[in-house]
N, CA, C and O atoms as a CHARMM CRD file, in Angstrom:
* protein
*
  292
    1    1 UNK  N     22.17300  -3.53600 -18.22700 PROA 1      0.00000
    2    1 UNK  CA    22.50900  -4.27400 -17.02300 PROA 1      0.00000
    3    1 UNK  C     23.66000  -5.22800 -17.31600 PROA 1      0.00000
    4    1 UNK  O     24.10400  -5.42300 -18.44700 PROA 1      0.00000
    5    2 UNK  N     24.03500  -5.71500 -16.37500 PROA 2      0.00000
    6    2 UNK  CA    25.57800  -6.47900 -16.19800 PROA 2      0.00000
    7    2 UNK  C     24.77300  -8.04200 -15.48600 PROA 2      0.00000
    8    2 UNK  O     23.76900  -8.44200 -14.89600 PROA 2      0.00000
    9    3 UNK  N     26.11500  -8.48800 -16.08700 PROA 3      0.00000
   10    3 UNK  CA    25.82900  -9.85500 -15.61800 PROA 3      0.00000
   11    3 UNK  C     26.53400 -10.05400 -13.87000 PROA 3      0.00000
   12    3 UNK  O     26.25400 -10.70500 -12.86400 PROA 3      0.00000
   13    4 UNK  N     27.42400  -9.20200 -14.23400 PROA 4      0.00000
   14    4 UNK  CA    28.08500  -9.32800 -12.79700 PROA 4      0.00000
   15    4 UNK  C     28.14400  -9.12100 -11.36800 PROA 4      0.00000
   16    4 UNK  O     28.61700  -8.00400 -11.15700 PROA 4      0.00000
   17    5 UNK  N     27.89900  -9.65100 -10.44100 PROA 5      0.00000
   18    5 UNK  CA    27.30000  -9.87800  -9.23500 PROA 5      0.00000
   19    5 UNK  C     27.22400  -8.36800  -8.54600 PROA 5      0.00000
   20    5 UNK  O     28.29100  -7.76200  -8.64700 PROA 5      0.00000
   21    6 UNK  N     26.14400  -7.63200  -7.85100 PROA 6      0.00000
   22    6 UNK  CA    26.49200  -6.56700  -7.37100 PROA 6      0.00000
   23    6 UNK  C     27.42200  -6.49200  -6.17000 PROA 6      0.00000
   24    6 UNK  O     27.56400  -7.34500  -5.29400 PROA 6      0.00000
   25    7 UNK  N     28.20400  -4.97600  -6.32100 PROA 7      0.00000
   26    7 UNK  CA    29.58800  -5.34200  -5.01100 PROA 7      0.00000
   27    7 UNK  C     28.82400  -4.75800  -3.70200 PROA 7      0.00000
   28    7 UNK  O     28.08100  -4.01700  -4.34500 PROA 7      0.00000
   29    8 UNK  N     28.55600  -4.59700  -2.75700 PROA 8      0.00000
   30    8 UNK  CA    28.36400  -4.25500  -1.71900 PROA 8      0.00000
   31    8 UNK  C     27.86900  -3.23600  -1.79700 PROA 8      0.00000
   32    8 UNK  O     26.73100  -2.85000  -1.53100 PROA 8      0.00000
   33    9 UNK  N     29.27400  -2.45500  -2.41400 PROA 9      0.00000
   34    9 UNK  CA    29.01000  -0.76100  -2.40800 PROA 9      0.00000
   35    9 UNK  C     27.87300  -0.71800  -3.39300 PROA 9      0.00000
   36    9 UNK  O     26.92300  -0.48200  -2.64700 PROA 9      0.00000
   37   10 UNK  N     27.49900  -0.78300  -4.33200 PROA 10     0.00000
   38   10 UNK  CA    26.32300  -0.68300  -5.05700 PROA 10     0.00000
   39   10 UNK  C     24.99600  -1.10200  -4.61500 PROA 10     0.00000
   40   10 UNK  O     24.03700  -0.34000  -4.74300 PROA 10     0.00000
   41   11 UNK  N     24.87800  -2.28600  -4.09300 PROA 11     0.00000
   42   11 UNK  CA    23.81600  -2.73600  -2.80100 PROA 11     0.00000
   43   11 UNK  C     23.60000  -2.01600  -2.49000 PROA 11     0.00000
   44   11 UNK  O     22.69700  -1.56600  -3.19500 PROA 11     0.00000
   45   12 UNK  N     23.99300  -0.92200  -1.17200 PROA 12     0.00000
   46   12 UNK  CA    24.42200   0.12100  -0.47900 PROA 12     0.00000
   47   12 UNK  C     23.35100   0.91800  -1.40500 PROA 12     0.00000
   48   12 UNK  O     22.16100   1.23100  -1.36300 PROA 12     0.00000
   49   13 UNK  N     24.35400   1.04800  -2.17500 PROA 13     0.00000
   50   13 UNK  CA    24.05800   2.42000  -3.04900 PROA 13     0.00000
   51   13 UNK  C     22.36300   2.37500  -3.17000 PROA 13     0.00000
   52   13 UNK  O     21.61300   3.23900  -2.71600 PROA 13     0.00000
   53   14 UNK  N     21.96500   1.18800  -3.87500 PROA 14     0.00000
   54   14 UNK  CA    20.69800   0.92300  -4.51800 PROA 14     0.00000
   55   14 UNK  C     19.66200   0.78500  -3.38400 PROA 14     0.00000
   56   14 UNK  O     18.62500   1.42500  -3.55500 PROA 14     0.00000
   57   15 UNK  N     19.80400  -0.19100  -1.87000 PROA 15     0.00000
   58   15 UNK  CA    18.65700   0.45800  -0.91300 PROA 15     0.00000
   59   15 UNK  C     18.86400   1.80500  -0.32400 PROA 15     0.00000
   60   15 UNK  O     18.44800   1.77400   0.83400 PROA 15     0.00000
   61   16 UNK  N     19.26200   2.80000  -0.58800 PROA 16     0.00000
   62   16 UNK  CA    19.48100   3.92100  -0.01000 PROA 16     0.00000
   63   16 UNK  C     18.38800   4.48800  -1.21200 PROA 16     0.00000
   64   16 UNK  O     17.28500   4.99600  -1.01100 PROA 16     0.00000
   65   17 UNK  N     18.98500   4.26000  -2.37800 PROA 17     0.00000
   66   17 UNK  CA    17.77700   5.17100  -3.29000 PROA 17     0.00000
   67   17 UNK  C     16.36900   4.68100  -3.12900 PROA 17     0.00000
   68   17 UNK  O     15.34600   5.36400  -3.14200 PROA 17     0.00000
   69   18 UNK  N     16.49200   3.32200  -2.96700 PROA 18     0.00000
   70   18 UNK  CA    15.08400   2.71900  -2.88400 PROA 18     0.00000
   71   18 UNK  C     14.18900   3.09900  -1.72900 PROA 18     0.00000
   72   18 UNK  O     12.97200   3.28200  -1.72400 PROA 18     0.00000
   73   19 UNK  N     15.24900   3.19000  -0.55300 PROA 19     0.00000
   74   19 UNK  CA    14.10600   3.85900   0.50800 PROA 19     0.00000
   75   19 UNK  C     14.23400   5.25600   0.98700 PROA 19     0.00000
   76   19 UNK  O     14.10500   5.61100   2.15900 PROA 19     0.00000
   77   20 UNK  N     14.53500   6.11800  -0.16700 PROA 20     0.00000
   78   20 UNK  CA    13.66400   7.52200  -0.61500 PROA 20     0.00000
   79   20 UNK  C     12.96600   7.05200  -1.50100 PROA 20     0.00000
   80   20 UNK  O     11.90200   6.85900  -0.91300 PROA 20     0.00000
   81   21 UNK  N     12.80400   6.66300  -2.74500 PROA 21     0.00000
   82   21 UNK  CA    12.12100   6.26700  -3.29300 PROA 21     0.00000
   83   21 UNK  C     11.02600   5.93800  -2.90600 PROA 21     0.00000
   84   21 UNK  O      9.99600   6.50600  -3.27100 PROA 21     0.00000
   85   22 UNK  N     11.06200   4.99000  -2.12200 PROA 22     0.00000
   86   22 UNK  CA     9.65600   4.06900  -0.97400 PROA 22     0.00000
   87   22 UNK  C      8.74100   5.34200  -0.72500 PROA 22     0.00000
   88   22 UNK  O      7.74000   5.72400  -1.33100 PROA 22     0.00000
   89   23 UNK  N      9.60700   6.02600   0.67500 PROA 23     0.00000
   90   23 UNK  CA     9.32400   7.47800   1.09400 PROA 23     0.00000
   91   23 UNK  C      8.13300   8.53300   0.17600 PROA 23     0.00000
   92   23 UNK  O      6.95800   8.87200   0.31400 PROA 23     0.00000
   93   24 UNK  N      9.07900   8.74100  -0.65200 PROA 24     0.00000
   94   24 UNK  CA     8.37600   9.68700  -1.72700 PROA 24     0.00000
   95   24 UNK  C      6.92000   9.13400  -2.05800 PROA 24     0.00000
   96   24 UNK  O      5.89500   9.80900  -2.15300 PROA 24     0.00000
   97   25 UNK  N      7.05300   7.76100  -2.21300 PROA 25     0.00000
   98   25 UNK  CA     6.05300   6.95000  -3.14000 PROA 25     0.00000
   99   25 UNK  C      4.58100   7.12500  -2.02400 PROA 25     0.00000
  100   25 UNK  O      3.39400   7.01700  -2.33100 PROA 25     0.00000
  101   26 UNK  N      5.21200   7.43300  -0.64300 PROA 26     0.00000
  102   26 UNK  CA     4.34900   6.91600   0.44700 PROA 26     0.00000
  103   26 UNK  C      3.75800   8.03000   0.70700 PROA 26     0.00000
  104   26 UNK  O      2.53500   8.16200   0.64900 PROA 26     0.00000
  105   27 UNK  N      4.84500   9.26500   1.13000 PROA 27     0.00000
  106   27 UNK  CA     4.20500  10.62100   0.88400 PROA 27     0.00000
  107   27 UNK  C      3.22700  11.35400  -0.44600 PROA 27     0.00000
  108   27 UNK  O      2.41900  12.27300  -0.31000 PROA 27     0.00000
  109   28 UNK  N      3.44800  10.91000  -1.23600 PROA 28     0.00000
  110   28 UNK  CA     2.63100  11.06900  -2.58000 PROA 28     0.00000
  111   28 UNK  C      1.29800  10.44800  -2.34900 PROA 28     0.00000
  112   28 UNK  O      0.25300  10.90400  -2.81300 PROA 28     0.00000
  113   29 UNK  N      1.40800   9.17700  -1.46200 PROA 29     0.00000
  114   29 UNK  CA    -0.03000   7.87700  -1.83200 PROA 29     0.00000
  115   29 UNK  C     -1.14800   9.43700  -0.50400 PROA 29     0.00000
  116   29 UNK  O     -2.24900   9.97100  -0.63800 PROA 29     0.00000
  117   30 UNK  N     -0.09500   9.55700   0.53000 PROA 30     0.00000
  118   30 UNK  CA    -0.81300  11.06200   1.51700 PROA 30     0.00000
  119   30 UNK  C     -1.51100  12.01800   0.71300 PROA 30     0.00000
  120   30 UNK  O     -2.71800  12.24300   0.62000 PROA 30     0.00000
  121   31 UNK  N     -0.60300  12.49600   0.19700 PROA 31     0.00000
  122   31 UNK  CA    -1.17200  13.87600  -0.57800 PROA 31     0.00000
  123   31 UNK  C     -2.40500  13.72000  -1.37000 PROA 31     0.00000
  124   31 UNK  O     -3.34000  14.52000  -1.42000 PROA 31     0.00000
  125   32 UNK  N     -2.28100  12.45400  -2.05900 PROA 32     0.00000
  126   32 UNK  CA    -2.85800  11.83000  -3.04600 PROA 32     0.00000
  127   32 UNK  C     -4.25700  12.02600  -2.74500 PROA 32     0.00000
  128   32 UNK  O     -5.12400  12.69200  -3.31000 PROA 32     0.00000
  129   33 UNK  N     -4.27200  11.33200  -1.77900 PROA 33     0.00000
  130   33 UNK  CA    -5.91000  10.92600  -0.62600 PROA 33     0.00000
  131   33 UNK  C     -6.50200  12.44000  -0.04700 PROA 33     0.00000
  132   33 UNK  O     -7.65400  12.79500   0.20300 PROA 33     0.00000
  133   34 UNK  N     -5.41700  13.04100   0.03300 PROA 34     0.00000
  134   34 UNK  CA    -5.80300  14.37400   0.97700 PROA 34     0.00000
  135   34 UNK  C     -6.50700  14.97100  -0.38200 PROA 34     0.00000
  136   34 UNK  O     -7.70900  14.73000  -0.49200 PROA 34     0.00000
  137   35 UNK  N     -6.07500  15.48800  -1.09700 PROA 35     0.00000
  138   35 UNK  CA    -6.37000  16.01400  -2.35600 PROA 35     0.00000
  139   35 UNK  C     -7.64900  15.50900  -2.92500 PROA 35     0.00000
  140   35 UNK  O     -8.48000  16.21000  -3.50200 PROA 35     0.00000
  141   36 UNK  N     -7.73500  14.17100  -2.70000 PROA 36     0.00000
  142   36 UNK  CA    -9.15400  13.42200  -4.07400 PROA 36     0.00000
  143   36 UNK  C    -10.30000  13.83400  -2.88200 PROA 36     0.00000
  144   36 UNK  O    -11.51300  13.82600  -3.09400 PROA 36     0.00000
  145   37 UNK  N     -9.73800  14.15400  -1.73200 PROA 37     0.00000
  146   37 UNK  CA   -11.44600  14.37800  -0.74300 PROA 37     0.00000
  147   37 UNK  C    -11.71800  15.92300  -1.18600 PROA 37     0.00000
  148   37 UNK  O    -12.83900  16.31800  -0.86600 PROA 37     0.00000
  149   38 UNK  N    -11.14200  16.58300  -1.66000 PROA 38     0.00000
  150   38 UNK  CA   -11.50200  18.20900  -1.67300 PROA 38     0.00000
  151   38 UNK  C    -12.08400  18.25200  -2.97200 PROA 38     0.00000
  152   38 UNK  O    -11.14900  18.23900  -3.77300 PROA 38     0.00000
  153   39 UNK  N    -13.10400  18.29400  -3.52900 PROA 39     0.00000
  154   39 UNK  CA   -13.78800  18.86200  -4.51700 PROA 39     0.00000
  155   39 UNK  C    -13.38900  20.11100  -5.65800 PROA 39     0.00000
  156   39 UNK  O    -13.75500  20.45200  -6.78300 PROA 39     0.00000
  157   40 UNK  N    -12.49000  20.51700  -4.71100 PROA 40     0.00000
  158   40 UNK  CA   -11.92600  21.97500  -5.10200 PROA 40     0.00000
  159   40 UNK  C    -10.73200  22.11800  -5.74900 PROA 40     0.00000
  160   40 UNK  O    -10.07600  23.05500  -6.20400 PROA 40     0.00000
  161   41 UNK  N    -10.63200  20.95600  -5.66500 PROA 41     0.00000
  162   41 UNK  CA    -8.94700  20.44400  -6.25800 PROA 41     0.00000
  163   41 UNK  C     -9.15700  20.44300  -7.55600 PROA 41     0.00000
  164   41 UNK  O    -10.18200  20.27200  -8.21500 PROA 41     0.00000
  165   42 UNK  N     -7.34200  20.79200  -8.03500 PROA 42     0.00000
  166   42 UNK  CA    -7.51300  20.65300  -9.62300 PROA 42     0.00000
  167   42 UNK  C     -7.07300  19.22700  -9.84500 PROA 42     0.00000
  168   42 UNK  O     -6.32900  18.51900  -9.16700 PROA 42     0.00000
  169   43 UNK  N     -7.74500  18.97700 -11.00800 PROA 43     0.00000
  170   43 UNK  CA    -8.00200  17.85000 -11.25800 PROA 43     0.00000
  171   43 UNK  C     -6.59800  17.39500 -12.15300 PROA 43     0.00000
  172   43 UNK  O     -6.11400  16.27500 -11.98700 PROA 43     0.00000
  173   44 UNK  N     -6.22000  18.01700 -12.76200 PROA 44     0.00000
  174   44 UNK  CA    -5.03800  18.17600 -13.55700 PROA 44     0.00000
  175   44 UNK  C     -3.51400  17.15100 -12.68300 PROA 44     0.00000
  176   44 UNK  O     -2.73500  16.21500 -12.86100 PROA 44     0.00000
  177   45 UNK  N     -3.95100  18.30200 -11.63600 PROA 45     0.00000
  178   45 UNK  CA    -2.76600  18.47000 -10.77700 PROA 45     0.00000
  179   45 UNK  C     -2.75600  17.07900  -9.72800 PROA 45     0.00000
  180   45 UNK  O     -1.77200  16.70000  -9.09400 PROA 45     0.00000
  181   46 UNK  N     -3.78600  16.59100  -9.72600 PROA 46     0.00000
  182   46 UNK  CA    -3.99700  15.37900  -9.26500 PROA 46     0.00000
  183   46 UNK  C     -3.59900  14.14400 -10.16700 PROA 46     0.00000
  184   46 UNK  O     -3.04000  13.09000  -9.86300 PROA 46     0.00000
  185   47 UNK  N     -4.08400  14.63300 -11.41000 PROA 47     0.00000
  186   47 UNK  CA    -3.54100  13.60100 -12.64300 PROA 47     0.00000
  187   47 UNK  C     -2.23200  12.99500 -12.43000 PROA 47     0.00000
  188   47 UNK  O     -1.88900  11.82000 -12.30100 PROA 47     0.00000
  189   48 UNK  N     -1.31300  14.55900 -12.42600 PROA 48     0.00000
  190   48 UNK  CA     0.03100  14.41400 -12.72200 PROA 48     0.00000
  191   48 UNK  C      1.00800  14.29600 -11.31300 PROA 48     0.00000
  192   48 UNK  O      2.23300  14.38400 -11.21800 PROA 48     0.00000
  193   49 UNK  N     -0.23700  14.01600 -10.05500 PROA 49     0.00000
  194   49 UNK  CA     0.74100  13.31700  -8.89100 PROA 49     0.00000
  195   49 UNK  C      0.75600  11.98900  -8.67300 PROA 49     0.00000
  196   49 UNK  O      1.55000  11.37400  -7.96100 PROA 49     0.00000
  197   50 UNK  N     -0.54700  11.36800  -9.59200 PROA 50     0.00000
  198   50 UNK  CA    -0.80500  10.07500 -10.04500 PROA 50     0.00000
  199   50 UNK  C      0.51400   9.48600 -10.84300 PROA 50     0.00000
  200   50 UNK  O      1.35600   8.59100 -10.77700 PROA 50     0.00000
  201   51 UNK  N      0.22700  10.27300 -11.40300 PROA 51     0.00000
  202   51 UNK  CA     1.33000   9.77900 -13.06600 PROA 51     0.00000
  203   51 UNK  C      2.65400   9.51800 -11.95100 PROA 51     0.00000
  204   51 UNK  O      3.00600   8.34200 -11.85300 PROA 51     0.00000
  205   52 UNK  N      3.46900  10.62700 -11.03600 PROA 52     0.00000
  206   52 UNK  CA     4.66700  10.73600 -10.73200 PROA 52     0.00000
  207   52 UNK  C      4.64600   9.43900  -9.79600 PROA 52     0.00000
  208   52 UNK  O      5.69400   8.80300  -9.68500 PROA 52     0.00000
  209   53 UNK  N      3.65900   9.07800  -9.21400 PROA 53     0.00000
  210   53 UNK  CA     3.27500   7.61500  -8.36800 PROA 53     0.00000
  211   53 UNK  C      3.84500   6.45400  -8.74100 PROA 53     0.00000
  212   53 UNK  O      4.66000   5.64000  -8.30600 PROA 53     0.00000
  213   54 UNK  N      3.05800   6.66000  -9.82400 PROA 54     0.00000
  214   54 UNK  CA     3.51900   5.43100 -10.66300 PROA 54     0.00000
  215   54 UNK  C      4.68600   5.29100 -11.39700 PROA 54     0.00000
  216   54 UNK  O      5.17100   4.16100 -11.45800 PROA 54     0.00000
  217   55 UNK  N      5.27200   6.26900 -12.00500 PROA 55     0.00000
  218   55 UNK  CA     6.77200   6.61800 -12.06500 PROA 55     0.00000
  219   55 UNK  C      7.17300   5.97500 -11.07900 PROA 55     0.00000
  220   55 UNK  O      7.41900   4.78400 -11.26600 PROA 55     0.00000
  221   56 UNK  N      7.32900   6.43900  -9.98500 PROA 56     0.00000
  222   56 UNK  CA     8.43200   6.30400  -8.57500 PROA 56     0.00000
  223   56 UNK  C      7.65500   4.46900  -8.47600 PROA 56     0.00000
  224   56 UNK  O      8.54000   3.72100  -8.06000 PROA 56     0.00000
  225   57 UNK  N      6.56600   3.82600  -8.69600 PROA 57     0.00000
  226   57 UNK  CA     6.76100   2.33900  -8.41900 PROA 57     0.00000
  227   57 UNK  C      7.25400   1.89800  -9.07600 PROA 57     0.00000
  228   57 UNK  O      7.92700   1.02300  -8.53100 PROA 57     0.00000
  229   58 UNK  N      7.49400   1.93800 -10.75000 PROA 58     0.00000
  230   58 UNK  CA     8.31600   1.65000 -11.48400 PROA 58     0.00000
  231   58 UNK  C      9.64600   1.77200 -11.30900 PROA 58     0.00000
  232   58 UNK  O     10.38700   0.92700 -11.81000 PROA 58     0.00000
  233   59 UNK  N     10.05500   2.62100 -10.72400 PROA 59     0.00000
  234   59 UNK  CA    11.43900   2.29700 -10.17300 PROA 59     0.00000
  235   59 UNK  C     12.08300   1.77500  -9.27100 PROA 59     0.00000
  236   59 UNK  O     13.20100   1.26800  -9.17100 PROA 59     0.00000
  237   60 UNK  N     10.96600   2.01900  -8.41100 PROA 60     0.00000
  238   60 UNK  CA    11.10200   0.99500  -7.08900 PROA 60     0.00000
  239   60 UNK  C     11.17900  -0.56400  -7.71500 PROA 60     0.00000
  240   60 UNK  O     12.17000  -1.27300  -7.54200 PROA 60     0.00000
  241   61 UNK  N     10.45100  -0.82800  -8.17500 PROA 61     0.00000
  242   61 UNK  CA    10.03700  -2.56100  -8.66200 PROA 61     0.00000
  243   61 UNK  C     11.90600  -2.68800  -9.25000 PROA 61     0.00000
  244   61 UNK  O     12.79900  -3.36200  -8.73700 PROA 61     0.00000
  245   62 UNK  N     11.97100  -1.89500 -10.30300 PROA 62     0.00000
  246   62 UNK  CA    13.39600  -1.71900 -11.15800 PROA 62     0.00000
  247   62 UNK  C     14.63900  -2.27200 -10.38800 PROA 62     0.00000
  248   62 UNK  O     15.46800  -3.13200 -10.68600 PROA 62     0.00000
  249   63 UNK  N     14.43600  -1.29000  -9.04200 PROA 63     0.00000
  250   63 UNK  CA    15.59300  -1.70100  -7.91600 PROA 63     0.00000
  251   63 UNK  C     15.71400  -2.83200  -6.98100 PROA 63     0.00000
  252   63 UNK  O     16.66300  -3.40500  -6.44500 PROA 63     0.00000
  253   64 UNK  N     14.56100  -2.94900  -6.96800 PROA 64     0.00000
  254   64 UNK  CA    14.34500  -4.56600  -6.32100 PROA 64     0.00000
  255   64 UNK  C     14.44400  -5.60100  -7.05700 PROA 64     0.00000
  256   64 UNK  O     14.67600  -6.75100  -6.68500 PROA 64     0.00000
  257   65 UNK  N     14.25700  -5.18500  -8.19900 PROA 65     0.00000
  258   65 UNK  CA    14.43000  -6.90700  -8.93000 PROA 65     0.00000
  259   65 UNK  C     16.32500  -6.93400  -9.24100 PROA 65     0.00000
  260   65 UNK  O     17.03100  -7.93400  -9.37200 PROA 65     0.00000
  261   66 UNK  N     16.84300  -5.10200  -9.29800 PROA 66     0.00000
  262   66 UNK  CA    18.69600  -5.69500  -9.24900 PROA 66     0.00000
  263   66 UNK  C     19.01000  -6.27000  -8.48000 PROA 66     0.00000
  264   66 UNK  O     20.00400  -6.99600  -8.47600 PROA 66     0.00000
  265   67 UNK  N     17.86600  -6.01500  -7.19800 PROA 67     0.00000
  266   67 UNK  CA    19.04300  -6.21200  -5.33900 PROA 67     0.00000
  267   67 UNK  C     18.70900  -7.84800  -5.47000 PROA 67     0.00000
  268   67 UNK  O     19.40400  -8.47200  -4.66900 PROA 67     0.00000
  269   68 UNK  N     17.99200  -8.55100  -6.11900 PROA 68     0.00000
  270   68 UNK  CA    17.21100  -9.84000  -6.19100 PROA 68     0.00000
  271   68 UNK  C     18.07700 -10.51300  -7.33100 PROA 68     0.00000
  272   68 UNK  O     17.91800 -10.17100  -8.50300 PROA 68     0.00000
  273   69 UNK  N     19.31000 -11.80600  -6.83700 PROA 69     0.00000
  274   69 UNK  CA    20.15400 -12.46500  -7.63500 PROA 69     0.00000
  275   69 UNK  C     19.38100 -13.41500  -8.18200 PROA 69     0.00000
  276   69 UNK  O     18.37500 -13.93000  -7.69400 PROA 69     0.00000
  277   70 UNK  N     20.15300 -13.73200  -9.74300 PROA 70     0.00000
  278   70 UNK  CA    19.71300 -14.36700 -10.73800 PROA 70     0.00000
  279   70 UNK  C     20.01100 -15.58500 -10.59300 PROA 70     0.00000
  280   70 UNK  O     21.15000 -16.03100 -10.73500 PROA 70     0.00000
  281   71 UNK  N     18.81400 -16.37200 -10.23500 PROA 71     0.00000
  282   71 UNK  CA    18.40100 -17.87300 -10.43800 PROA 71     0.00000
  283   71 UNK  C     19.00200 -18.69500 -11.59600 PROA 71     0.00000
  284   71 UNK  O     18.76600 -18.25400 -12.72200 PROA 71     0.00000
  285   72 UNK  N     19.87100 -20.01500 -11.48700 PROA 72     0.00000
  286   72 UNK  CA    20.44400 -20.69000 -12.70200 PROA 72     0.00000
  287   72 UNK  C     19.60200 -21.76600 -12.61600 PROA 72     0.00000
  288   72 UNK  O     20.01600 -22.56400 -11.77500 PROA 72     0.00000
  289   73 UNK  N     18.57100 -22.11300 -13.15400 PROA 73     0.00000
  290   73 UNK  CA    17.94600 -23.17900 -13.08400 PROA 73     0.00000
  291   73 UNK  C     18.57600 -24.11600 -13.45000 PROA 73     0.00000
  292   73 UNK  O     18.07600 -25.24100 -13.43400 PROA 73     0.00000
């Protein structure tokens, strides 16, 4: 990371990824729920839409704390 102030265009840039990001995160939390009610489900495959969940909040958090300027106490 840079110390240097973000320009607009990168702003830009960074809530655009963030809200697919969001998206994805939200459609996943769907599937997620739909899936843990069926008994029949693989369990595996549930694991690893978990795992990608939490991936995608970790990046979300990532992008919000760039778009969020640094405090000089």
């Amino acid at each position: 990371m840079t110390d240097l102030p973000l320009t607009e265009e990168e702003r830009s840039q960074i809530q655009l990824r963030l809200q697919a990001l969001e998206m994805e995160h939200h459609d996943l939390d769907d599937v997620i729920d739909r899936l843990a009610l069926d008994p029949s489900q693989d369990r595996l495959q549930l694991q690893r839409l978990k795992k990608r969940k939490l991936l995608l909040k970790d990046q979300i958090s990532r992008l919000r704390t760039r778009l969020i300027p640094d405090i000089i106490a």
